[in-house]
C-alpha positions as CSV (number, residue, x, y, z in Angstrom):
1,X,0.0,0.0,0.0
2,X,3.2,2.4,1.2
3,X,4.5,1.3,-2.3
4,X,1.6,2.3,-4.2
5,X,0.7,5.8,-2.8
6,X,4.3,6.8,-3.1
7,X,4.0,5.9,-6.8
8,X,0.7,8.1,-7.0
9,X,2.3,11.2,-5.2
10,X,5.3,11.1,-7.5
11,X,3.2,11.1,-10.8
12,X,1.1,14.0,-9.1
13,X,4.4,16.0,-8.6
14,X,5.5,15.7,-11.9
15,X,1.8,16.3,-13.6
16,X,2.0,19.7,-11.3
17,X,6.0,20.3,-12.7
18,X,5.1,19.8,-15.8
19,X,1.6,21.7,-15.7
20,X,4.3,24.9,-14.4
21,X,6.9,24.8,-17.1
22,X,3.9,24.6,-19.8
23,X,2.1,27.9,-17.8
24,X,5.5,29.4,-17.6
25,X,6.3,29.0,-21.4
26,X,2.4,30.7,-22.3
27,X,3.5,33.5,-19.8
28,X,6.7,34.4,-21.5
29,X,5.4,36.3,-24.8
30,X,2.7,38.0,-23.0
31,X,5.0,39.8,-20.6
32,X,7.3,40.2,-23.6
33,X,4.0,42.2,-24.7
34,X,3.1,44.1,-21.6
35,X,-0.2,42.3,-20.7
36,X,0.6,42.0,-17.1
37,X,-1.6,43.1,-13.9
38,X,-1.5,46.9,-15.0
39,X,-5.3,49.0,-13.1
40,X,-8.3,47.3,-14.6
41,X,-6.7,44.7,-17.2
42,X,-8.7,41.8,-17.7
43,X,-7.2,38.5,-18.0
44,X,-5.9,38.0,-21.6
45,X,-6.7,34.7,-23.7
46,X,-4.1,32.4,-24.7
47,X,-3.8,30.7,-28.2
48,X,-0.3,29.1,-28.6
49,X,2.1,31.5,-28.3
50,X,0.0,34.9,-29.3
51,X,-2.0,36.8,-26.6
52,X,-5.6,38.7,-27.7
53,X,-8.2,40.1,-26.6
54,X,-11.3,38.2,-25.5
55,X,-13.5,40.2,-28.1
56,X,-13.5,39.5,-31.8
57,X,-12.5,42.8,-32.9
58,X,-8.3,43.0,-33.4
59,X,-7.8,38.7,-32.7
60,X,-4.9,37.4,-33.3
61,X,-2.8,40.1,-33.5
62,X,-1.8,41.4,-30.2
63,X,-2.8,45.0,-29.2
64,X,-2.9,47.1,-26.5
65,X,-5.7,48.0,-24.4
66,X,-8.2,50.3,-27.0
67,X,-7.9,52.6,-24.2
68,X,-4.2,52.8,-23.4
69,X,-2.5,56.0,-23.6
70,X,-0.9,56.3,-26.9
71,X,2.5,58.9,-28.3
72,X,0.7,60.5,-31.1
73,X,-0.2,64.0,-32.7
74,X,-4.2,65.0,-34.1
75,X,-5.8,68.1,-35.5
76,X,-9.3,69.0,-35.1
77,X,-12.0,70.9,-37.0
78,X,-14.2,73.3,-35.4
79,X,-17.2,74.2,-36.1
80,X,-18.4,77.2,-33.6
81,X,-20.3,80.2,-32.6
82,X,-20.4,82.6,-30.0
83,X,-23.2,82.9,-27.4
84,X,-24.3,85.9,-24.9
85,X,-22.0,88.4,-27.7
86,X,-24.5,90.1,-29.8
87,X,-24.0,93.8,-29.9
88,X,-26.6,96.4,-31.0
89,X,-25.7,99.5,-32.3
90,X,-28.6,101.2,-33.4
91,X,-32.8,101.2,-34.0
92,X,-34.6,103.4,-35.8
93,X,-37.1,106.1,-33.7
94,X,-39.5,108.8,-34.0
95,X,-39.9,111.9,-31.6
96,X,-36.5,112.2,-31.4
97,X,-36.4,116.1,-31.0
98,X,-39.1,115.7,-28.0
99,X,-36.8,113.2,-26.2
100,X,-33.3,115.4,-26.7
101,X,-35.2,118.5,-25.1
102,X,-37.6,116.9,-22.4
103,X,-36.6,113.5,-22.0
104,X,-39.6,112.1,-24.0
105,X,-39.3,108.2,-24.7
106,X,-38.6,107.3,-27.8
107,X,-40.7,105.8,-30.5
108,X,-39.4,103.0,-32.3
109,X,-40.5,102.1,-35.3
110,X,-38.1,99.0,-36.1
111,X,-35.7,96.1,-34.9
112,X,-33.0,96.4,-33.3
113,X,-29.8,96.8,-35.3
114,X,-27.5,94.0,-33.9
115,X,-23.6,92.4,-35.1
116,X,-23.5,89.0,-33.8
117,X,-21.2,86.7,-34.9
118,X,-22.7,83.1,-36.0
119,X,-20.8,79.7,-37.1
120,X,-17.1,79.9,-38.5
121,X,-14.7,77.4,-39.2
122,X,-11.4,77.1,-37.0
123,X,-9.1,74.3,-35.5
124,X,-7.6,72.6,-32.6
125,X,-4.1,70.9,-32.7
126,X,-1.7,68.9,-30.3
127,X,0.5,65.9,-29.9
128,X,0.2,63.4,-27.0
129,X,3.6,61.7,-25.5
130,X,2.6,58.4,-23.6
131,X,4.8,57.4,-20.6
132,X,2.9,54.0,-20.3
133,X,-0.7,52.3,-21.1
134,X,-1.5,54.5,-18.3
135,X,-0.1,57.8,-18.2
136,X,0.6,60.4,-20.7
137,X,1.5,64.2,-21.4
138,X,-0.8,66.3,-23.7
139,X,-0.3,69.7,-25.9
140,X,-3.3,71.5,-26.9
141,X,-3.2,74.6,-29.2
142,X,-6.9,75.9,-30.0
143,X,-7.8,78.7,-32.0
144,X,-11.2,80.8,-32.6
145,X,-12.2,83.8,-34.8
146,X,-15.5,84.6,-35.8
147,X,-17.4,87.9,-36.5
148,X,-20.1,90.0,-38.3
149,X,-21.7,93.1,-39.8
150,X,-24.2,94.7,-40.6
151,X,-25.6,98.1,-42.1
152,X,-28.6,99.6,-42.7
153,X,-30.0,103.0,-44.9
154,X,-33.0,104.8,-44.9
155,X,-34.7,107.7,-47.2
156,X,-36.2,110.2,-45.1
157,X,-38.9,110.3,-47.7
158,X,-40.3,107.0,-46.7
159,X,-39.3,107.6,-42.8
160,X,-40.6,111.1,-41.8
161,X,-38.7,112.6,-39.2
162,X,-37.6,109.1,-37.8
163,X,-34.1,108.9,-37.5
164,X,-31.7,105.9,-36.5
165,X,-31.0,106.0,-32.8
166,X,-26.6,105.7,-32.3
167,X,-26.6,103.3,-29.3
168,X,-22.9,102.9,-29.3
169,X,-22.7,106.4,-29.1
170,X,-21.5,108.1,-25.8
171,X,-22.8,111.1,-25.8
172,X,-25.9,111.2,-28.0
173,X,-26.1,114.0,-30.2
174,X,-27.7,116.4,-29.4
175,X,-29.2,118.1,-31.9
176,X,-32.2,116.3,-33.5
177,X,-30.8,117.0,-37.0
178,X,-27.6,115.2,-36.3
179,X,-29.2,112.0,-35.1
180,X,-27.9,109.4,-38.4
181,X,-30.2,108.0,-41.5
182,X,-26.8,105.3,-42.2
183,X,-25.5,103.2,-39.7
184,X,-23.4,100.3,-39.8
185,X,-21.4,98.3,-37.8
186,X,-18.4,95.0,-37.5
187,X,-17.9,93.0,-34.6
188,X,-14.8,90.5,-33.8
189,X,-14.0,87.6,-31.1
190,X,-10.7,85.9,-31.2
191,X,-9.4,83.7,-28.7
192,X,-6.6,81.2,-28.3
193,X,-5.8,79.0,-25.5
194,X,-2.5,76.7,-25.0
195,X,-2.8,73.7,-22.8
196,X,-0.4,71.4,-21.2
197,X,-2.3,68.3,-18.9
198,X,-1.1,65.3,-17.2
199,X,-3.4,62.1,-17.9
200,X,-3.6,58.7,-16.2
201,X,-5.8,56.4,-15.8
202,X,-8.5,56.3,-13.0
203,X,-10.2,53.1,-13.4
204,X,-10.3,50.8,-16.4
205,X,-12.2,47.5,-17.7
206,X,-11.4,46.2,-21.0
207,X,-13.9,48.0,-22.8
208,X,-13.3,51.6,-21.9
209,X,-11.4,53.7,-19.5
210,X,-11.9,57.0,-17.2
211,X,-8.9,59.5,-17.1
212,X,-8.3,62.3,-14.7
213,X,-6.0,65.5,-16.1
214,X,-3.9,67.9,-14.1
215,X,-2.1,70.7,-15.6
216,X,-1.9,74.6,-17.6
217,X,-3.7,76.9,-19.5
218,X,-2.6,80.0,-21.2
219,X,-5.8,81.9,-22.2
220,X,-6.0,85.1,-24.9
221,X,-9.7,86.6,-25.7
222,X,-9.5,89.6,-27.9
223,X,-12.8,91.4,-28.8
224,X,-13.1,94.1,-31.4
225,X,-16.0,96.7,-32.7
226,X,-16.9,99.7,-34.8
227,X,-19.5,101.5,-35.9
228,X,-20.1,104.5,-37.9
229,X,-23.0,106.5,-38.4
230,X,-23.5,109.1,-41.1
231,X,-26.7,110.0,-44.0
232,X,-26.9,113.6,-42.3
233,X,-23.7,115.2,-43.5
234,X,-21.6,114.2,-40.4
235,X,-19.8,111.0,-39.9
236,X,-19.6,109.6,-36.4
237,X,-17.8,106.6,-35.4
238,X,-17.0,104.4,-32.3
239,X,-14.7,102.0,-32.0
240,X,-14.0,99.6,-28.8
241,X,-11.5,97.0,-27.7
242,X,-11.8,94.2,-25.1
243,X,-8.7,92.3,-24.5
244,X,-8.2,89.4,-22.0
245,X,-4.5,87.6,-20.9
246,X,-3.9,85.0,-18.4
247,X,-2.4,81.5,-17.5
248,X,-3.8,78.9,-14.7
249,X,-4.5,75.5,-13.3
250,X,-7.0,72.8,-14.9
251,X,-8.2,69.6,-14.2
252,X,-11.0,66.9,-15.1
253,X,-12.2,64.3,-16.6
254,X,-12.7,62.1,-19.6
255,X,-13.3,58.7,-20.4
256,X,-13.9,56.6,-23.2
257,X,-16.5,52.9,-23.7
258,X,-15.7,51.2,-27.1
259,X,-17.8,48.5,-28.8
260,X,-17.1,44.9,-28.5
261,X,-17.2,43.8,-32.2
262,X,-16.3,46.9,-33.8
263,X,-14.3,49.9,-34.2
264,X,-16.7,52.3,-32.5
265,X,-16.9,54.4,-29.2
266,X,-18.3,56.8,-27.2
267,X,-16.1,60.1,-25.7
268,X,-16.7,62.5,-22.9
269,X,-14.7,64.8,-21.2
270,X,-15.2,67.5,-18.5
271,X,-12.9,70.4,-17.7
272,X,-12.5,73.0,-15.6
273,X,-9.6,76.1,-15.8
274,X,-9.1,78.8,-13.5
275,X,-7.2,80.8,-15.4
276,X,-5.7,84.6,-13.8
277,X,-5.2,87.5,-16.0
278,X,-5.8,91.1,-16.9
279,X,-8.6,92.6,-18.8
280,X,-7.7,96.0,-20.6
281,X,-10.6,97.8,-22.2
282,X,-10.6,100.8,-24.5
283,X,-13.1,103.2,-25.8
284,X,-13.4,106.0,-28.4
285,X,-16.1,108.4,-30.1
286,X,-14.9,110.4,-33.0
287,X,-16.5,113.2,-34.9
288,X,-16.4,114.9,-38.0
289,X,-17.2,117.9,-35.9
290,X,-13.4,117.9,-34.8
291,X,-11.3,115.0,-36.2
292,X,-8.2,116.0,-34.8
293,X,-9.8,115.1,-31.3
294,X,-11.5,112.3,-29.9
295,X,-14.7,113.4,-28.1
296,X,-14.3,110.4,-26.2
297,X,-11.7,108.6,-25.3
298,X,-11.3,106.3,-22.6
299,X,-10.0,102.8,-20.7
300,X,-10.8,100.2,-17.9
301,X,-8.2,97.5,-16.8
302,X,-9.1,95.0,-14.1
303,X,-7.7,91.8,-12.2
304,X,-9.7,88.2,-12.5
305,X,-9.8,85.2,-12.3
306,X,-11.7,83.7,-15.3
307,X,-13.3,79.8,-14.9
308,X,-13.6,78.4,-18.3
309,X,-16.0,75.1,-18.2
310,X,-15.0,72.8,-21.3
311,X,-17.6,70.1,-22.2
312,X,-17.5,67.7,-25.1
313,X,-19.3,64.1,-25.7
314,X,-19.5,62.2,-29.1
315,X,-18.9,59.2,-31.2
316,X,-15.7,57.8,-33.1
317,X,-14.4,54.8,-34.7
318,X,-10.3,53.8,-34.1
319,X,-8.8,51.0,-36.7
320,X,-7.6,47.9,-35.0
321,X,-4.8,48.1,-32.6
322,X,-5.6,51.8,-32.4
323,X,-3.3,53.7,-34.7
324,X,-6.0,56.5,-36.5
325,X,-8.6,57.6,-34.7
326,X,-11.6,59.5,-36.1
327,X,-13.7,60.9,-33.6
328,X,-16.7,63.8,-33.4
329,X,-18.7,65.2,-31.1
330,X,-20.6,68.6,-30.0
331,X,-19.0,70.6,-27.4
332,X,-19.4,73.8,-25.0
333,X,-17.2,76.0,-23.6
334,X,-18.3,78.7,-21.0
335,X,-16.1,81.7,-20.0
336,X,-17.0,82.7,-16.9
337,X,-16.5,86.5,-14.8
338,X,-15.5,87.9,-18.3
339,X,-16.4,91.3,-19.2
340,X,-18.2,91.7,-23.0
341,X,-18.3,93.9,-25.5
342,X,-22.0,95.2,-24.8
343,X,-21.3,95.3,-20.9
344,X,-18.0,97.5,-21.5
345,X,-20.3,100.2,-23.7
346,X,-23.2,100.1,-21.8
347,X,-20.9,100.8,-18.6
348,X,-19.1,103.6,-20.9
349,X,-22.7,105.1,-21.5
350,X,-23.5,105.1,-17.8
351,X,-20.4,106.4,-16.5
352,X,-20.3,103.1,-14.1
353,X,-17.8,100.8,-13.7
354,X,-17.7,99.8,-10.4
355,X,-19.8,96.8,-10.0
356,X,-22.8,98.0,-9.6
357,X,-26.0,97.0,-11.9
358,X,-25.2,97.9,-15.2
359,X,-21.8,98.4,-14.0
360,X,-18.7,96.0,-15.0
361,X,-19.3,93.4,-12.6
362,X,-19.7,90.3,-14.7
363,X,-20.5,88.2,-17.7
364,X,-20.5,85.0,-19.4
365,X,-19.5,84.3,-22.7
366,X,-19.8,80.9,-24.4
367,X,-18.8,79.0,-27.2
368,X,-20.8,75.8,-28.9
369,X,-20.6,73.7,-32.1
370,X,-19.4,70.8,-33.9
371,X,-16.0,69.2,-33.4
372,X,-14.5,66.3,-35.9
373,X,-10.7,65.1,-34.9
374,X,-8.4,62.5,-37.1
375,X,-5.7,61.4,-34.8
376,X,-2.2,59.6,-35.7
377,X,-1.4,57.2,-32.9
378,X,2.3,55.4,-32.6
C-alpha cells in the first residue's frame, strides 16, 4: 500500500511540474507584450504562443488596451459660434427732438440693429507623449475667430422725421438733426488658448477607461468693434477693444467605452480652468465735428480670475490596434467672470464701472458647435 501511494504522489508531482513549465512558457510572450496586472486589465486569452483580446475585434494580433495612452499628434476641425455676444448699435425712432429736449421716450419704429457673430470654421491641434498604457502628457493649441456686420440706410422720404437711434454712441447727439439715416457696424472675437495636462488612468475595464487630467492653460480673448454712423452730413464713429491675458490651473475628466465587435466608441470629457489674467478695455467716439480730437476717449483695466468650463461628448471609430482615430462630437465651452463687448459700452454710456447693476461686474461668454478630430497614434 506504502509502495503504491508513493508511486501516486510522485506522478502527481510531476503532472503539477510539468503543468508549471507549460504555464511558464504561455506566460513568457505576454509579458514580452506588456499584458501583465496593470489597473483594470482583464485577463488576456491564450492561443499558442500569441496573446488577444477576449472580443472578436483586433484577434490574433496582439494590441494594446483600446484605451491605453498612446504617443501620437491629431488636429481637429471646429465648427463654432459665440453665445451671450450680440452687440446692437442702433434702432430706428420717431420723436426724437421731444426726447433730446424733455426726456420724452422714444418711438421705435423698427428692430433692433445687432452684429453678432454666428458659425465659423477654425481648428484645434496637439500631440500626445505616452509614458505607459497608463499615463501620458498632452499639448493642446486651440484657436477661434468669428465675426459679423451689418448696415442699414433709410430715405427720409419713406421715414418722416424718424431717424436711426446711435446706441454705441457716448454722448448722443444732441441736436435732433444730427441724429444718423446710415449706420453700420463690424464685430470681432478671437481667442486662443495653449494647454499642457497630465493624464492617467483612474479606473479601467477592458472596454473603456476613465482619465483624470492635471495641468496649464494660457488663455487670450480679444474682442473688437466699430461702428459709424452718417446720412446727415456728419460721420460719427465708435470703435471699442476688449482684451483678455492670463495662464492657470485645470483639471478633469474624460473617459472613453468602445464596442465589442467593432471599431466604435463613445467620448466624454469634462474640464475645468481657472485661469488669472488682466482685462484691458478701450473706448473711443470720434466726430467729424473735430477730427483732430476724440470726443471720447477712454479705458478700464481690471484683475480676475476667469473659470472656463470645457464640455464635449461624441462618437468615433479607431482602426484595429488603435493607430487612426476619427472621432466627433458637440462641445461647449463657457467663459465665466468675463467682461463683453455690450457690458463695456453700456458701462461707458453710464459712466459706471464699479460693480454695480449695469456696471462691470460680470458676464458670461460661451462657445458651442461641432468638433471632428483624425488622430495619428504610434
Amino acid at each position: 500500500m506504502n509502495t503504491l501511494g508513493q508511486r501516486f504522489a510522485l506522478v502527481i508531482t510531476g503532472l503539477l511540474l510539468v503543468t508549471h513549465a507549460q504555464a511558464q512558457d504561455y506566460l513568457a510572450p505576454v509579458e514580452d507584450a506588456r499584458v501583465s496586472s496593470r489597473v483594470g486589465w482583464e485577463e488576456p486569452v491564450f492561443d499558442g504562443q500569441y496573446a488577444y483580446e477576449k472580443t472578436d475585434f483586433a484577434k490574433e494580433v496582439y494590441c494594446q488596451p483600446r484605451w491605453a495612452h498612446r504617443t501620437g499628434v491629431f488636429g481637429e476641425y471646429l465648427l463654432l459660434r459665440p453665445r451671450d455676444s450680440e452687440v446692437a448699435y442702433g434702432v430706428l425712432a420717431d420723436n426724437v427732438g421731444n426726447f433730446l429736449e424733455t426726456g420724452e421716450n422714444l418711438i421705435q419704429r423698427s428692430r433692433v440693429f445687432l452684429v453678432d457673430p454666428g458659425y465659423s470654421s477654425n481648428y484645434r491641434l496637439g500631440g500626445t507623449l505616452a509614458f505607459s498604457d497608463c499615463s501620458s502628457l498632452r499639448l493642446t493649441y486651440s484657436s477661434y475667430y468669428g465675426s459679423d456686420r451689418d448696415a442699414r440706410s433709410f430715405d427720409p422720404q419713406n421715414v418722416g422725421d424718424a431717424r436711426i437711434v446711435p446706441i454705441s454712441l457716448h454722448p448722443f447727439p444732441q441736436d435732433a438733426s444730427q441724429f444718423p439715416l446710415d449706420a453700420q457696424a463690424r464685430s470681432a472675437i478671437q481667442y486662443k488658448t495653449a494647454d499642457v495636462d497630465f493624464r492617467s488612468v483612474l479606473w479601467a475595464s477592458e472596454l473603456g477607461a476613465l482619465n483624470y487630467l492635471v495641468g496649464g492653460r494660457y488663455a487670450h480673448l480679444d474682442q473688437r468693434y466699430a461702428s459709424l454712423y452718417g446720412g446727415t452730413g456728419m460721420a460719427e464713429q465708435a470703435d471699442s477693444r476688449v482684451r483678455f491675458d492670463g495662464g492657470g490651473l485645470r483639471f478633469g475628466l474624460d473617459g472613453e467605452r468602445h464596442h465589442s465587435r467593432s471599431g466604435f466608441l463613445l467620448y466624454g470629457h469634462s474640464v475645468v480652468s481657472l485661469v488669472a489674467g488682466q482685462f484691458h478695455a478701450r473706448y473711443q467716439y470720434e466726430s467729424d465735428l473735430n477730427p483732430s480730437v476724440p470726443v471720447v476717449d477712454t479705458g478700464w483695466n481690471a484683475d480676475r480670475i476667469v473659470s472656463t468650463l470645457d464640455l464635449e461628448l461624441g462618437v468615433g471609430w479607431q482602426s484595429r490596434c488603435g493607430h487612426l482615430r476619427v472621432t466627433s462630437g458637440y462641445m461647449i465651452s463657457s467663459w465665466f467672470n468675463s467682461v463683453t463687448t455690450d457690458q463695456w459700452l453700456r458701462a461707458v454710456g453710464r459712466n459706471n464701472y464699479v460693480g454695480q447693476p449695469d456696471g462691470m461686474s460680470y458676464d458670461t461668454l460661451m462657445f458651442d458647435g461641432l468638433t471632428v478630430r483624425a488622430e495619428l497614434r504610434f
